[in-house]
N, C-alpha and C positions, 0 to 999 in steps of 0.2 A: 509688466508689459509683455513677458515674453513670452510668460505663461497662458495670458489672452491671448494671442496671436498663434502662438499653439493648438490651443483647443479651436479655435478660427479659422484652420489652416492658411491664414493668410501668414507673408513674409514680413518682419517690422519695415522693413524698406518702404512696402505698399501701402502700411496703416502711414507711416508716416507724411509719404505723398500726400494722403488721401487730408488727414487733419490739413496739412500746409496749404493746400488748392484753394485759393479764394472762391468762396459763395458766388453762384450764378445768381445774380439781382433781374427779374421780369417787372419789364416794363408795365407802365400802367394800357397799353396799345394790346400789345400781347395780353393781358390778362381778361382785355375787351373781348379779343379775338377766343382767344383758350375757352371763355364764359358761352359764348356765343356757338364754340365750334360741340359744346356738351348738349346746349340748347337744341338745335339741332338735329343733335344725333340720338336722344331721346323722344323728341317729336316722330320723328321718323321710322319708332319703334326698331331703333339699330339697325337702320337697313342703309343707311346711306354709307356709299364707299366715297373714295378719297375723290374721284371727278364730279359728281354730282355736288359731295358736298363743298369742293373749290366751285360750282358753277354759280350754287346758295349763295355763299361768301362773297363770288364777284358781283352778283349781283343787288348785293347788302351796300358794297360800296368796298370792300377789303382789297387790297390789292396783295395778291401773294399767288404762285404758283402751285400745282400739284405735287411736288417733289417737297413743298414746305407742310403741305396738307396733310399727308402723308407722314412726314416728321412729326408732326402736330399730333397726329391722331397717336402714334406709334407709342408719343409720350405719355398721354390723357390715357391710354391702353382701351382706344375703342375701337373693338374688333363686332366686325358685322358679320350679324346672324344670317347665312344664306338659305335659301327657302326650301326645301325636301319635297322633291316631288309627290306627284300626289300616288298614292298605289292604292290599286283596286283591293279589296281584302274578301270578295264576296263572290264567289266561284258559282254562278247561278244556271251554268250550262254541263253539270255533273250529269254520270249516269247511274246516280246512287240514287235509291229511292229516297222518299220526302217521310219524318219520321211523324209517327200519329201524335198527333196533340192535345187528343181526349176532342169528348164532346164539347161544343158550342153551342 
């Protein structure tokens, strides 16, 4: 054990905590919600942040605030893709001349 926890850099103290800590058991409510909260957020091509997606929820019937949604999401690890503006790439008022393109 020592030697794991070594190469781990963790301290046995902390492996040992961590074995002792009884299992977080998810409700079958939560598990609806969890289900529902990926649903979602894959529909929405990952754009939904945590208020729109608690306003979905409230209006599904869930009751939970943004500060849980938030939690929720943080856990599932669904991070929203923000949009990149758009940028022009095509500079059509240059004072370079226009190059020959052969005949047409």
């Amino acid at each position: 054990m020592n030697l794991l926890c070594e190469i781990l850099a963790v301290h046995r103290s902390t492996y040992y905590d961590w074995v002792n800590r009884p299992c977080k058991v998810i409700g079958p409510e939560e598990l609806v919600l969890r289900r529902r909260m990926k649903g979602l957020f894959v529909a929405s091509r990952e754009s939904l942040g945590s208020r729109m997606m608690m306003e979905n929820l409230q209006n599904e019937g869930f009751v939970l605030g943004r500060d849980r949604v938030r939690r929720l999401m943080k856990a599932l690890n669904l991070k929203v893709k923000q949009k990149r503006k758009y940028k022009i790439t095509t500079d059509s008022k240059h004072a370079f001349p226009v190059a020959y393109s052969g005949p047409s």
